[in-house]
KERO-52684 format. One record per residue: residue number from 1; x, y, z of N, C-alpha, C in turn; residue in three letters. Coordinates in nm, 3 decimals. Each point is the difference from the previous one (the first is absolute). Layout:
N
NUM/X/Y/Z/X/Y/Z/X/Y/Z/ALA
...
***
This chain:
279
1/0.084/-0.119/0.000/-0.084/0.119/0.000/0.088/0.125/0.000/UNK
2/-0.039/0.131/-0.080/0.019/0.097/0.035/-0.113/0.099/0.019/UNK
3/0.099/0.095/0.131/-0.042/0.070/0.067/0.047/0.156/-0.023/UNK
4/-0.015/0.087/0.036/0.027/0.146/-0.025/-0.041/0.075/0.146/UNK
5/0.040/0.037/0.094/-0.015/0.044/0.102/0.084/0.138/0.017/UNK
6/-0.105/0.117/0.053/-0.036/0.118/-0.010/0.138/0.054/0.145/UNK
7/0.020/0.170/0.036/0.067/0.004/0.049/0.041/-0.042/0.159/UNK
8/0.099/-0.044/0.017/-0.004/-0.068/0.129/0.074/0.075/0.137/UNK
9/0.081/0.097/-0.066/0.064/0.145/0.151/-0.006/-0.071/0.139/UNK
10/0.072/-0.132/-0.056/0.085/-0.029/0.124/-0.097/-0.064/0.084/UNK
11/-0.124/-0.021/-0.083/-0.137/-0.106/0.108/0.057/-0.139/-0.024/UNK
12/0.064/-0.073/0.075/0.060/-0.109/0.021/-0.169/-0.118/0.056/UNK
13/-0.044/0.026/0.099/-0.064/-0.061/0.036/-0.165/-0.046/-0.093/UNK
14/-0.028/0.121/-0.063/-0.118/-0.030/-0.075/0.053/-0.051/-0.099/UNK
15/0.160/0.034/-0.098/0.054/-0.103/-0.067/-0.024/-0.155/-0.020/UNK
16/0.036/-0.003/0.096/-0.006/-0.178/0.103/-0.078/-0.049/-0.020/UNK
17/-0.143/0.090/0.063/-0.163/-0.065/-0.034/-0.034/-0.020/-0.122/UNK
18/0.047/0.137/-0.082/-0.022/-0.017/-0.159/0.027/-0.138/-0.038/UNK
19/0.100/0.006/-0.003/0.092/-0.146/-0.046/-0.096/-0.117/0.027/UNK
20/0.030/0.005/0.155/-0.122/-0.138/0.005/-0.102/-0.029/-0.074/UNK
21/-0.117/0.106/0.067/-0.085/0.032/-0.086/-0.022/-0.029/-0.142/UNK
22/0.097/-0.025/-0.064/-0.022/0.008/-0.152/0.107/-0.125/-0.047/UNK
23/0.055/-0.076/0.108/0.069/-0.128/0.002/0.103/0.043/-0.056/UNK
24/0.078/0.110/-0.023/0.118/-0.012/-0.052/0.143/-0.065/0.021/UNK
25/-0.003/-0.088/-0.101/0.109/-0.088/0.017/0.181/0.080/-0.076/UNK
26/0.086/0.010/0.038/0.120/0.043/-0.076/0.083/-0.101/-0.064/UNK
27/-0.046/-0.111/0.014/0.033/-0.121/-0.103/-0.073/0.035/-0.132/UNK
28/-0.114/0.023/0.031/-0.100/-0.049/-0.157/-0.077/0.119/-0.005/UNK
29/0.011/0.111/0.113/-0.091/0.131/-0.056/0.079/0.111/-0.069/UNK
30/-0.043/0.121/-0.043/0.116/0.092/-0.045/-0.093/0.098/0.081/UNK
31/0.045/0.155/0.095/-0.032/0.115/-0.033/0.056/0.092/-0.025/UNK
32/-0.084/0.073/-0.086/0.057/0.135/-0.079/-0.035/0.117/0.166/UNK
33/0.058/0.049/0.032/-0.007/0.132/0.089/-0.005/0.107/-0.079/UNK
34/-0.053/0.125/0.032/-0.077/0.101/-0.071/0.117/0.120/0.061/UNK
35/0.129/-0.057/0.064/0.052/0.122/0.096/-0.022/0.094/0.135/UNK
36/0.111/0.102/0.039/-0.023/0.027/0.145/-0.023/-0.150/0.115/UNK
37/0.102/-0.060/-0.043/0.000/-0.116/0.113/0.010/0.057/0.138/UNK
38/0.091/0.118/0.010/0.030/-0.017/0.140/-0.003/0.184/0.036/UNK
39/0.005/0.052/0.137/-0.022/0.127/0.018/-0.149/0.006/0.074/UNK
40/-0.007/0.083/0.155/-0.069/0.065/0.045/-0.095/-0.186/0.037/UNK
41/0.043/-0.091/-0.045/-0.104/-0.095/0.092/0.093/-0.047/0.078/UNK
42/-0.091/-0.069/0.118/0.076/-0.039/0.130/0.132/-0.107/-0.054/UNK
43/-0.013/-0.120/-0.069/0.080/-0.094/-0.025/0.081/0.007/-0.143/UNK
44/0.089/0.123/-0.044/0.085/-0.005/-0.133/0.106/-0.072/-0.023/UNK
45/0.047/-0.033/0.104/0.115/-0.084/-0.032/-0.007/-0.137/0.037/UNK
46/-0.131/-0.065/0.056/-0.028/-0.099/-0.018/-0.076/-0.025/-0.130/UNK
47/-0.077/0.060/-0.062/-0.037/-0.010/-0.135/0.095/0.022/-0.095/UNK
48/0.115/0.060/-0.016/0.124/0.010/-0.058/0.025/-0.165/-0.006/UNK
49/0.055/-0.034/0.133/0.031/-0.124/0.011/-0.017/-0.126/-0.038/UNK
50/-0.189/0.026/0.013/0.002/-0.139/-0.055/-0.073/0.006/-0.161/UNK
51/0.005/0.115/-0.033/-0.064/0.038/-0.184/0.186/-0.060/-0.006/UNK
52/0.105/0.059/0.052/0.171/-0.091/-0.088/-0.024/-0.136/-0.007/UNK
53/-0.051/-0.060/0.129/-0.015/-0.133/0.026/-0.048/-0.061/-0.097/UNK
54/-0.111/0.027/-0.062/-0.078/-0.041/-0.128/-0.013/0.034/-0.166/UNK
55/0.119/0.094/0.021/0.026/0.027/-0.108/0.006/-0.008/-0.129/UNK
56/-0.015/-0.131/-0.046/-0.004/-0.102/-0.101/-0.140/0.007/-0.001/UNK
57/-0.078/0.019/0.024/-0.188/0.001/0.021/0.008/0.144/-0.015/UNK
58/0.062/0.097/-0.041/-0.011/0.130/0.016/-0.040/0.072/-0.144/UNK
59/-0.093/0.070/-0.051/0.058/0.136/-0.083/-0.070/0.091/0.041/UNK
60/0.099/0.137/0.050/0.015/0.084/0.036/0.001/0.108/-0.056/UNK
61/-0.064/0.115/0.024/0.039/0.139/-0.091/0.005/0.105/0.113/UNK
62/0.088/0.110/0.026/0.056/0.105/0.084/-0.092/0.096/-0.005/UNK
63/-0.054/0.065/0.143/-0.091/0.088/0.040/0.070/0.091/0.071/UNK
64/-0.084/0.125/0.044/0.095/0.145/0.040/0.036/-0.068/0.112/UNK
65/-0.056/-0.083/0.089/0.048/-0.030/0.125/0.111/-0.058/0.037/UNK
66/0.021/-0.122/-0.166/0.110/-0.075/0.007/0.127/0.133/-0.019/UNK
67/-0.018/0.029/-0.105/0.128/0.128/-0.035/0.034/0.110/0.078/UNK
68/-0.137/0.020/0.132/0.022/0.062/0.124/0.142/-0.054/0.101/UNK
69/0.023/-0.151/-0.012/0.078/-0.062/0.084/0.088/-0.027/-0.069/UNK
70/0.023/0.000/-0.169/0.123/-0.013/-0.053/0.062/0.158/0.052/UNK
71/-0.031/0.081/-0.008/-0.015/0.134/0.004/0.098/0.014/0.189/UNK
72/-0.088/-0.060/0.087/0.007/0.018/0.141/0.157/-0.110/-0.040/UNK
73/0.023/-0.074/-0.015/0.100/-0.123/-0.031/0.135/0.096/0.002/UNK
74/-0.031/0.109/-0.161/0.162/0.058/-0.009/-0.034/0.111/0.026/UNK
75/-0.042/0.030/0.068/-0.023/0.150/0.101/-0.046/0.135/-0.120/UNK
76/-0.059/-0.040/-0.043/-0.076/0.125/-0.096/-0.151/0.079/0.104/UNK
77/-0.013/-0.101/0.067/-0.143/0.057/0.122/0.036/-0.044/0.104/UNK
78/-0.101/0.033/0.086/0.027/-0.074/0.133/-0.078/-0.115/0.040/UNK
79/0.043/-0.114/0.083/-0.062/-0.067/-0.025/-0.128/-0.029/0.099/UNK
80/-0.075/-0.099/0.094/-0.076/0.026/0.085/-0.018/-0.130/0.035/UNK
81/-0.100/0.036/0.173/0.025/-0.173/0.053/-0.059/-0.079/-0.038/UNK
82/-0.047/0.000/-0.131/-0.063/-0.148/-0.062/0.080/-0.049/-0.096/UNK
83/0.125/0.120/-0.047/0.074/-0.067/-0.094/0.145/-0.023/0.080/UNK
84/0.024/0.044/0.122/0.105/-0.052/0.068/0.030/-0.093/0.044/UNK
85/-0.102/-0.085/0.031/0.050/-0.110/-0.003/0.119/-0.159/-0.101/UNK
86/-0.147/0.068/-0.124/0.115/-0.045/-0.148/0.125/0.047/-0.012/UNK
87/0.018/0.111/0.037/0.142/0.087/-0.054/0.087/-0.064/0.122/UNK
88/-0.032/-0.001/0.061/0.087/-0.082/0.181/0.008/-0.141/0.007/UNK
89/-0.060/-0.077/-0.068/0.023/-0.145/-0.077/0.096/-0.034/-0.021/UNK
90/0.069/-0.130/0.077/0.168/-0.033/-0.120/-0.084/0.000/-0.128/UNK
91/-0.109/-0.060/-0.052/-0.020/-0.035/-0.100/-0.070/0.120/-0.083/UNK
92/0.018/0.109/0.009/-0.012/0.151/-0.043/0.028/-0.046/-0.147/UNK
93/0.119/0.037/-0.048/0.074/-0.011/-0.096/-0.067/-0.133/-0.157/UNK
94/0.014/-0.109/0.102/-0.096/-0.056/-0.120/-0.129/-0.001/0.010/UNK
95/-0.076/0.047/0.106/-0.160/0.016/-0.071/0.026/0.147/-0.111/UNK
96/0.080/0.091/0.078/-0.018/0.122/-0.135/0.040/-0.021/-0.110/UNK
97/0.121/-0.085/-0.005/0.060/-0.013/-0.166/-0.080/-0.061/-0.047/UNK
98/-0.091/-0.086/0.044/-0.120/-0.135/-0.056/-0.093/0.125/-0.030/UNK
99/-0.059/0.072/0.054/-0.110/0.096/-0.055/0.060/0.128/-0.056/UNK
100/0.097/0.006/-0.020/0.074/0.107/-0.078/-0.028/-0.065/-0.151/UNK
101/-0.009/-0.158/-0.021/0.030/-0.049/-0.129/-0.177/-0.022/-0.066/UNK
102/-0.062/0.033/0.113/-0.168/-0.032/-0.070/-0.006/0.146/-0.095/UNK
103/-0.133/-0.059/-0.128/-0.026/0.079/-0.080/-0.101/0.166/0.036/UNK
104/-0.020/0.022/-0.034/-0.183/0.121/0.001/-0.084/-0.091/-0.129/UNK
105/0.009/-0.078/-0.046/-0.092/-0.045/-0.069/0.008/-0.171/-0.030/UNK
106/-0.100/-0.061/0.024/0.028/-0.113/-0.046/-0.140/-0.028/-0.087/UNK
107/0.034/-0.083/-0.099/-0.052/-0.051/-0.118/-0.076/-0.161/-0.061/UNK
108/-0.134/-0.030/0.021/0.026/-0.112/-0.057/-0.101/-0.038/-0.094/UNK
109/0.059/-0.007/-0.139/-0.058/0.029/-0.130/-0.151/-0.113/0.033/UNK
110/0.086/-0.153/-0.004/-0.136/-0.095/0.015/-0.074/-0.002/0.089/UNK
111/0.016/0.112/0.162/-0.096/0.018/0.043/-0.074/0.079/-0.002/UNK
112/0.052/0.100/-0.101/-0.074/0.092/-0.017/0.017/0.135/0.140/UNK
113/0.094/-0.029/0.059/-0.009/0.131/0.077/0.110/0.060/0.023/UNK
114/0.023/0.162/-0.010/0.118/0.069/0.071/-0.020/0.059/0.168/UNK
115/0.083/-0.005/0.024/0.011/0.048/0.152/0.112/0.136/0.004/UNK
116/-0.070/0.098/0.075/0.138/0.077/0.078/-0.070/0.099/0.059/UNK
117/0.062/0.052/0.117/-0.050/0.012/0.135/-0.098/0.125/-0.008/UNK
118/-0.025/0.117/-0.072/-0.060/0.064/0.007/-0.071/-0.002/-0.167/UNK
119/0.057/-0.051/-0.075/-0.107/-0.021/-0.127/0.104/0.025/-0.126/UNK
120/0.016/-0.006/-0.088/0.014/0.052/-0.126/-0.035/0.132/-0.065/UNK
121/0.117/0.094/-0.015/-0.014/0.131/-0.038/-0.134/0.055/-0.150/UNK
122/-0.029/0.045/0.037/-0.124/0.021/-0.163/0.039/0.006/-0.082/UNK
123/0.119/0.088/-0.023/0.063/0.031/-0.162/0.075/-0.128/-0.033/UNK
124/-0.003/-0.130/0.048/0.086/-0.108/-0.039/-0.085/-0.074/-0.017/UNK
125/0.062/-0.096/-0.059/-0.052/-0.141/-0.097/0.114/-0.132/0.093/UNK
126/-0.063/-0.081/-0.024/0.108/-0.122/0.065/0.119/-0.031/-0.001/UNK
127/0.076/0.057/-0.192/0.073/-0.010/-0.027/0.110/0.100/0.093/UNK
128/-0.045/0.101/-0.019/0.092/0.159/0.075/-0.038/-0.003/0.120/UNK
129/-0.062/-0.078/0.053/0.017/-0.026/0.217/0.056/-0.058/-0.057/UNK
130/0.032/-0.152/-0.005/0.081/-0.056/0.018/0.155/0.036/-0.045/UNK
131/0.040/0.030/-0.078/0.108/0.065/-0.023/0.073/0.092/0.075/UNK
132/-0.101/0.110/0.039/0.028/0.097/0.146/-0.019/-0.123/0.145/UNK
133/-0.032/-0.062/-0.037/0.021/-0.093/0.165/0.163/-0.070/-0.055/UNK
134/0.051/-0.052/-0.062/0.114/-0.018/0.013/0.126/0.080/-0.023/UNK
135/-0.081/0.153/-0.015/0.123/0.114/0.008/0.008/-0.002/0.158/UNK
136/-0.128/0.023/0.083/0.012/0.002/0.148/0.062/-0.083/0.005/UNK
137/-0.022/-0.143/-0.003/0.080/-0.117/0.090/0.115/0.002/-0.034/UNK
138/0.085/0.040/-0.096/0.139/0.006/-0.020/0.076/0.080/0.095/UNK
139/-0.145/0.159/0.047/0.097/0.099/0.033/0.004/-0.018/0.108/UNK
140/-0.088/-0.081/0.066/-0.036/-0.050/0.192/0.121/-0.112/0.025/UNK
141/0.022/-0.081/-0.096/0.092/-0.077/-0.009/0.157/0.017/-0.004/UNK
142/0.022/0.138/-0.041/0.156/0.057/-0.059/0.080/0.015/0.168/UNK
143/0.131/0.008/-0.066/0.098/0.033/0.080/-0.117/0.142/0.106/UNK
144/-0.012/0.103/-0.083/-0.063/0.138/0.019/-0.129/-0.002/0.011/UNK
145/-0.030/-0.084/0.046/-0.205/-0.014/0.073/-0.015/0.112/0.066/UNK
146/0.090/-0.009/0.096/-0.052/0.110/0.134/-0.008/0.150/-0.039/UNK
147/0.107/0.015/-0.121/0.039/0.165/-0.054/-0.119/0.010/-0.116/UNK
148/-0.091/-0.115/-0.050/-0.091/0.018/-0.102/-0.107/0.031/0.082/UNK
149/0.000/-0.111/0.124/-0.150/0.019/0.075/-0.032/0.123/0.096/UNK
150/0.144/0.048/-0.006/-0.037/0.148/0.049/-0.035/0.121/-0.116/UNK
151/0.029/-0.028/-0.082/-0.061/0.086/-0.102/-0.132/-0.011/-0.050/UNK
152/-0.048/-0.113/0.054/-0.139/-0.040/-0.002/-0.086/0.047/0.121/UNK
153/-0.003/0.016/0.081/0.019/0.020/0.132/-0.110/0.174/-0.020/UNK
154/-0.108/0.018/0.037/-0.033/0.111/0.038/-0.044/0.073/-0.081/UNK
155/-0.065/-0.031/-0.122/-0.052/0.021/-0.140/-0.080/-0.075/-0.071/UNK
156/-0.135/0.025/-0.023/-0.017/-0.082/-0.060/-0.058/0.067/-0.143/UNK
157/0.060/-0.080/-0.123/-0.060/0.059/-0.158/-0.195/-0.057/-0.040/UNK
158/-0.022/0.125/0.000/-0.176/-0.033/-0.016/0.024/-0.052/-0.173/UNK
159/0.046/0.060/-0.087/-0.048/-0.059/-0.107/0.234/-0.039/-0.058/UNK
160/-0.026/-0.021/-0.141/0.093/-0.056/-0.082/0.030/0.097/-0.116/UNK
161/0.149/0.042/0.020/-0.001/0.095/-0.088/0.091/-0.049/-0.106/UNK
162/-0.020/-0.034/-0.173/0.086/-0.030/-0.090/0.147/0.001/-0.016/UNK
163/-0.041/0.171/0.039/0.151/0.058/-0.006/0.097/0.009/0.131/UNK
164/-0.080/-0.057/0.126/0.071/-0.001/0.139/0.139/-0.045/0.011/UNK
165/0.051/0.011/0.086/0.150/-0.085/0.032/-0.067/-0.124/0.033/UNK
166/0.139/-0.091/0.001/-0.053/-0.135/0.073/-0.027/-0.041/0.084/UNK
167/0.034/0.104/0.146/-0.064/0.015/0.142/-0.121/0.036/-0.033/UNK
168/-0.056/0.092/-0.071/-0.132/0.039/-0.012/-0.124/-0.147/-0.032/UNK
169/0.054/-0.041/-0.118/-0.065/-0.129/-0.023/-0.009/-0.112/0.079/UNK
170/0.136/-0.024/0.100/0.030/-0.101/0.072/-0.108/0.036/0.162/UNK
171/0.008/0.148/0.007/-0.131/0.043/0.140/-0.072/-0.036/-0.061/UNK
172/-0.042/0.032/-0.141/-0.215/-0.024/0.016/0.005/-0.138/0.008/UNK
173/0.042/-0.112/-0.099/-0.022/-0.115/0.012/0.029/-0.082/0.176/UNK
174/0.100/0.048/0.097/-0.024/-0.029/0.122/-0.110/0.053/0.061/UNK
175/-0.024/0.138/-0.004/-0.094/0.061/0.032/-0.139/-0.067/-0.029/UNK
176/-0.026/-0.069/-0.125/-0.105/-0.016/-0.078/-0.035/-0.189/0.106/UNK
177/0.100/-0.054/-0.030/0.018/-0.155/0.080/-0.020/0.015/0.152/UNK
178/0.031/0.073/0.047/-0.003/0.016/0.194/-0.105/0.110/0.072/UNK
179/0.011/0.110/-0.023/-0.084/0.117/0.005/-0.150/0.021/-0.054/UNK
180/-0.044/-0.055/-0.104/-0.075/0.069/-0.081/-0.167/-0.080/0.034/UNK
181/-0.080/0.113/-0.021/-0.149/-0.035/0.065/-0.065/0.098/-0.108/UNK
182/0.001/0.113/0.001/-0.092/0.117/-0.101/0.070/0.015/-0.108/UNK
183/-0.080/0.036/-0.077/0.024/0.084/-0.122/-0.062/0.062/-0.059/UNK
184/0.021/0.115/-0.096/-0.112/0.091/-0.043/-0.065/-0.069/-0.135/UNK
185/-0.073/0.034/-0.087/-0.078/-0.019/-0.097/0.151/-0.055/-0.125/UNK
186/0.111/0.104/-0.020/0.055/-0.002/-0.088/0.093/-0.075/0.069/UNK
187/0.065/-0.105/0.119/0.022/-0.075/0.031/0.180/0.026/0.089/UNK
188/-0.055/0.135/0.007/0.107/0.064/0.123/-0.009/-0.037/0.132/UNK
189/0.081/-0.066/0.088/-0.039/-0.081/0.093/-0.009/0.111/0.112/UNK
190/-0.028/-0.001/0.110/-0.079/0.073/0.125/0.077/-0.085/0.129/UNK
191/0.089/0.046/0.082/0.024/-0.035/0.137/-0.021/0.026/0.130/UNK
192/-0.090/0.099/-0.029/-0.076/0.107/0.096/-0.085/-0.103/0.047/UNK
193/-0.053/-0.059/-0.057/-0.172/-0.027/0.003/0.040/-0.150/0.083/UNK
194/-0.046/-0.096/0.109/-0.026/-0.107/0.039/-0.033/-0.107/0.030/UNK
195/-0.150/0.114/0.050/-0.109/-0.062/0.043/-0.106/-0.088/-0.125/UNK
196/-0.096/-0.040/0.038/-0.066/-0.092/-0.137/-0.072/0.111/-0.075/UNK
197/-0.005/-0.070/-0.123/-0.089/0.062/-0.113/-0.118/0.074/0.032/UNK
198/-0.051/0.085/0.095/-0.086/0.081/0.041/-0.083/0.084/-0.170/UNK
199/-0.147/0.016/0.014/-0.017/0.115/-0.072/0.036/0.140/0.056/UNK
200/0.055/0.029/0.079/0.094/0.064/0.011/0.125/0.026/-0.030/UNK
201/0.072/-0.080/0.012/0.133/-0.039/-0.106/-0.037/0.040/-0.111/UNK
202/-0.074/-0.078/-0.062/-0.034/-0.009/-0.128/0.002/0.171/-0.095/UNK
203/-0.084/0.033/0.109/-0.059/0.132/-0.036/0.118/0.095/-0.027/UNK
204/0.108/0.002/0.075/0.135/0.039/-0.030/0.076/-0.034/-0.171/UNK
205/-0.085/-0.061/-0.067/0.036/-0.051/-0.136/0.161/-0.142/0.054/UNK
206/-0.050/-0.048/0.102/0.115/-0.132/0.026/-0.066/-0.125/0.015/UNK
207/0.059/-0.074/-0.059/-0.058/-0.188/-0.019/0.105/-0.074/0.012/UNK
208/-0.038/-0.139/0.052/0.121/-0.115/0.047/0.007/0.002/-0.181/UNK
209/0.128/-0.056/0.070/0.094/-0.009/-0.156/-0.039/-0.065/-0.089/UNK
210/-0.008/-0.097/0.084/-0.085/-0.078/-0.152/-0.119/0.004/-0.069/UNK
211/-0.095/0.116/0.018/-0.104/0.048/-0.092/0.022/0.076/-0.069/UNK
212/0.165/0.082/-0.028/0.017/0.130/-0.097/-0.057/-0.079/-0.109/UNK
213/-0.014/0.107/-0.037/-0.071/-0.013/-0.173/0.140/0.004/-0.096/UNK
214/0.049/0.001/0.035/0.147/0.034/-0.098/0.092/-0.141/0.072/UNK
215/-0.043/-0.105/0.106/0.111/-0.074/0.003/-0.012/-0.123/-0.107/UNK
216/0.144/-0.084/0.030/0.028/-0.028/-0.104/-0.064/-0.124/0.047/UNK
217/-0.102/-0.088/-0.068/-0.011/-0.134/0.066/0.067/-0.141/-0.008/UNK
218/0.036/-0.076/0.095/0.035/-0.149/-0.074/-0.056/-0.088/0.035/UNK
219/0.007/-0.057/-0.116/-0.055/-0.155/0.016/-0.045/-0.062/0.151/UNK
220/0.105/-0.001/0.037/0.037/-0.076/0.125/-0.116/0.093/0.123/UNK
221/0.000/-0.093/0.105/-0.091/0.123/0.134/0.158/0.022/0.092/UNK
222/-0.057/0.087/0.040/0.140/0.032/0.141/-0.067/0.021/0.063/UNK
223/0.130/-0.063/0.125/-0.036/-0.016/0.112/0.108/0.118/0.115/UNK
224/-0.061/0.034/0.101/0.029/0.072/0.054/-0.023/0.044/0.135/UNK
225/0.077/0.110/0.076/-0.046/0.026/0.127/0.023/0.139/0.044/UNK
226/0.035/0.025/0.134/0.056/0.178/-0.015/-0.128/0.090/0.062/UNK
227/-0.115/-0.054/0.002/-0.134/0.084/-0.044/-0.066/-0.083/0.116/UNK
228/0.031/0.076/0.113/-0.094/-0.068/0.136/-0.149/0.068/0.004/UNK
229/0.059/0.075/-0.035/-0.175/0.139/0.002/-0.114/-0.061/-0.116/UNK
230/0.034/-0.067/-0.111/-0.032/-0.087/-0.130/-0.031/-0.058/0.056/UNK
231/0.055/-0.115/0.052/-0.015/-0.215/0.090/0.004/-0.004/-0.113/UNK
232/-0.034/-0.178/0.006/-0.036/-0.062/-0.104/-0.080/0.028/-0.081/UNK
233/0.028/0.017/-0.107/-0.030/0.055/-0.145/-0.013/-0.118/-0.089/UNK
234/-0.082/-0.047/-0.138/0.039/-0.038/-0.099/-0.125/0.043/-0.084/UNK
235/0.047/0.017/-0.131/-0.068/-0.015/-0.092/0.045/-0.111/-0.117/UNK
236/-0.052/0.026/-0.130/0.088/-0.097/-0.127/0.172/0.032/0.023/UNK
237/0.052/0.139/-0.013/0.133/0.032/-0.042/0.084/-0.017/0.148/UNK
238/-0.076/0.053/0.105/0.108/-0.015/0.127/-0.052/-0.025/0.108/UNK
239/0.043/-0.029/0.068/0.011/-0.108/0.163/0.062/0.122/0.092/UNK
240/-0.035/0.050/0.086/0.075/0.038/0.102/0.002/-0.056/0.126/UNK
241/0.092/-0.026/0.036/0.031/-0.125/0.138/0.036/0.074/0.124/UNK
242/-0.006/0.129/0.076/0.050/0.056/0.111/-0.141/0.031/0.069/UNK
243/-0.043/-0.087/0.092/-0.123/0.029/0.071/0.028/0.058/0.146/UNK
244/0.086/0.016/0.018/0.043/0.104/0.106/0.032/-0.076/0.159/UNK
245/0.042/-0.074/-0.043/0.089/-0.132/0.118/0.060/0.118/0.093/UNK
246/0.106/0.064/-0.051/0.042/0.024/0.096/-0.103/0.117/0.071/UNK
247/-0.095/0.078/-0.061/-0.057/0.105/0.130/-0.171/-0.116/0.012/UNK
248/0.058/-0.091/0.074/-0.090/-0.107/0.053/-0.121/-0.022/-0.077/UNK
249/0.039/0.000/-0.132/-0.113/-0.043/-0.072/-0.007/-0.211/-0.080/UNK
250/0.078/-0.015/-0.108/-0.030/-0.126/-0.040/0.139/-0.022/-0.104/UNK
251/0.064/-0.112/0.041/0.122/-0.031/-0.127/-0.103/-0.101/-0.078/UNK
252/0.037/0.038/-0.138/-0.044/-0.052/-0.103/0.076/-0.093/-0.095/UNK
253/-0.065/-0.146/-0.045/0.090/-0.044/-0.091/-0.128/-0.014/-0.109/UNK
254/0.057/-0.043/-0.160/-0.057/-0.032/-0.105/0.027/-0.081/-0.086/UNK
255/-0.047/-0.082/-0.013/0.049/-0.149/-0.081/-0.002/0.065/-0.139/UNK
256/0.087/-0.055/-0.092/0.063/0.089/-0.134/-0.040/-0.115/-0.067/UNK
257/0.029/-0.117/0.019/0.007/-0.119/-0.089/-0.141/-0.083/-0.002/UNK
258/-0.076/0.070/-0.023/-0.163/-0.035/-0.056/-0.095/0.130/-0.017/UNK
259/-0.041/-0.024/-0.070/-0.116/0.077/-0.096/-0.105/0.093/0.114/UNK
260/-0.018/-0.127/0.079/-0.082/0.122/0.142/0.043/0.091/0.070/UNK
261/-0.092/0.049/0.077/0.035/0.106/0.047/0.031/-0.032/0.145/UNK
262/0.123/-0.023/0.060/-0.019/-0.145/0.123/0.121/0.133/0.038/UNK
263/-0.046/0.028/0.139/0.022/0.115/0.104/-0.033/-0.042/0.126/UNK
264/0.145/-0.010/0.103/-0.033/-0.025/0.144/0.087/0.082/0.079/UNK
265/-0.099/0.034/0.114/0.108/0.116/0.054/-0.067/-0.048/0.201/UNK
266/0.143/0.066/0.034/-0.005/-0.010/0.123/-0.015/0.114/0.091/UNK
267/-0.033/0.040/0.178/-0.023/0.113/0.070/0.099/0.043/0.021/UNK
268/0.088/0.126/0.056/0.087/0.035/-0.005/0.011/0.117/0.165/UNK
269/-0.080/-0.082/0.096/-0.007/0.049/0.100/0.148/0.057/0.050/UNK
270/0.142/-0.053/-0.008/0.119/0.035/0.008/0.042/0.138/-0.035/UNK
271/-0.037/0.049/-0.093/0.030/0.116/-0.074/0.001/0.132/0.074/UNK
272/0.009/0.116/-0.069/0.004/0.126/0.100/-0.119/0.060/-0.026/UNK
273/-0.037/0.105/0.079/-0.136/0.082/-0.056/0.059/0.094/-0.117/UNK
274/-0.106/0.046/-0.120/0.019/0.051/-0.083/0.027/0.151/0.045/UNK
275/0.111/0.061/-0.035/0.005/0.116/0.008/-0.016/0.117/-0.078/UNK
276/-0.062/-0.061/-0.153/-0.049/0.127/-0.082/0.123/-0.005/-0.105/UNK
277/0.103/-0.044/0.028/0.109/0.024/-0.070/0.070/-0.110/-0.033/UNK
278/0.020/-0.027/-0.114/0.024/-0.109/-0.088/0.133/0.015/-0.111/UNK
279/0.096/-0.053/0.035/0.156/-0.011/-0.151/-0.042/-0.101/-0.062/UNK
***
C-alpha cells in the first residue's frame, strides 16, 4: 500500500497511531510525507529518528519547517527547544545530511500523482518544476548550501521573472514549493494571506493556488500540505493533507495507490493551541 501523510511538526505520537491505524508496514508499505516533519511539535527528534529508521519505506519532499532546521543546523537562524534536541544528538549530522538529500518534489507518472509541500507554482508545467527541483537539490546539496540557503533566507519571489538572475528564479520556485497558499487572478502568489479561503479573502481578488485561471495544469493530481487553515482538501487536481495535528486538530494520511477516495486521520490532542499565526 501507499500512503501520503499530511504535515507532521514533530507530532511523534499521533504519528504512531496513524501508522497503526492504517497498518503500516515498512517491509511492504511505502509513505510519501507531504513535509515540515519536525519543528514546534512536542516530539522532533524522535520523529526525525525513526522517519531515518525507515527510510527505505520513505519518499520525502522538504517543507519550510524542514529548511527551518537545516537553517538552525549551520547557524543562519536561531534555533528553538523543539529543534534542540536534534541539533544536540550524536546522531545530528546524519539525520541532517539524510534530509539535506530529500527532493521538494516527488513524482509518480503510473500513479498518477506529484507531491511537494506547499503545491506547484502556477506559471509551471511538470516539466519546469521538476527541473527547478533539481536546481534546488544540487544547491542544498553543494559544498555552499549554507551560503545559498542564506540567500534564500528572508524573501520571498511572488511571481517569475524571464529576465531575473538565477537567485531570482531559484526564490520563486522555493518560495512557490514551501511558502505558497494565495495567488492573485494573473497568478502572482500572495504571502500575506493564511488563513482559509474566506469570501473575504476572496473579495481581496486572492484564491488558493490552484484555482488561478492562468495555472498551468497536469495530468497528474498533487498532493500536498502547508495549509492548516485549508485541512484536508481534495478535489479532481489536488489533495491537501495538513489538517492541523500540530494546533490539536487531526494528522492525515491518503492512500495514492487506488482509484478511491480512502482518507484516515487521527486526534491530535498533543498539539499546541492555535495561535493565529502560521509559517
Amino acid at each position: 500500500m501507499i500512503w501520503a501523510v499530511g504535515d507532521i511538526q514533530g507530532c511523534y505520537d499521533p504519528l504512531m497511531r496513524l501508522l497503526e491505524k492504517i497498518d503500516f508496514d515498512p517491509g511492504r508499505d511505502t509513505l510519501w510525507l507531504a513535509g515540515d516533519l519536525v519543528n514546534r511539535g512536542p516530539k522532533s527528534r524522535e520523529v526525525l529518528e525513526y522517519l531515518y529508521e525507515i527510510r527505505d519505506s520513505l519518499r520525502i519532499v522538504l517543507g519550510n519547517h524542514d529548511i527551518a532546521l537545516l537553517a538552525a543546523w549551520w547557524g543562519i537562524k536561531k534555533s528553538n527547544p523543539t529543534l534542540d534536541p536534534i541539533l544536540n544528538d550524536p546522531m545530528a549530522e546524519t539525520w541532517l545530511e539524510w534530509l539535506r538529500s530529500q527532493p521538494f518534489m516527488q513524482v509518480d507518472l503510473k500513479l498518477g500523482w506529484v507531491m511537494a509541500h506547499a503545491g506547484i507554482p502556477p506559471e509551471f508545467g511538470l516539466g519546469t518544476s521538476l527541473h527547478y527541483n533539481r536546481i534546488l537539490q544540487r544547491r542544498l546539496q553543494s559544498d555552499r548550501a549554507a551560503e545559498w540557503l542564506k540567500k534564500m533566507m528572508g524573501k520571498n519571489e511572488d511571481h517569475f521573472d524571464p529576465l531575473g538572475s538565477d537567485l531570482q528564479h531559484e526564490r520563486y520556485m522555493l518560495s512557490g514549493f514551501i511558502r505558497m497558499r494565495y495567488c492573485t487572478r494573473d497568478g502572482r502568489l500572495d504571502f500575506d494571506q493564511k488563513g482559509a479561503p474566506t469570501k473575504k479573502v476572496r473579495a481581496k481578488g486572492l484564491m488558493p493556488w490552484f484555482e488561478c485561471p492562468v495555472r498551468k495544469r497536469l495530468e497528474e493530481r498533487i498532493v500536498f500540505g502547508h495549509w492548516s487553515t485549508l485541512g484536508y482538501f481534495e478535489n479532481d487536481e489536488v489533495c491537501c493533507l495538513d489538517s492541523g495535528c500540530l494546533w490539536k486538530g487531526r494528522l492525515t494520511a491518503r492512500r495514492l495507490d487506488t482509484p478511491e477516495r480512502v482518507a484516515v486521520q487521527v486526534k491530535c490532542p498533543e498539539g499546541i493551541s492555535p495561535s493565529g499565526v502560521e509559517n
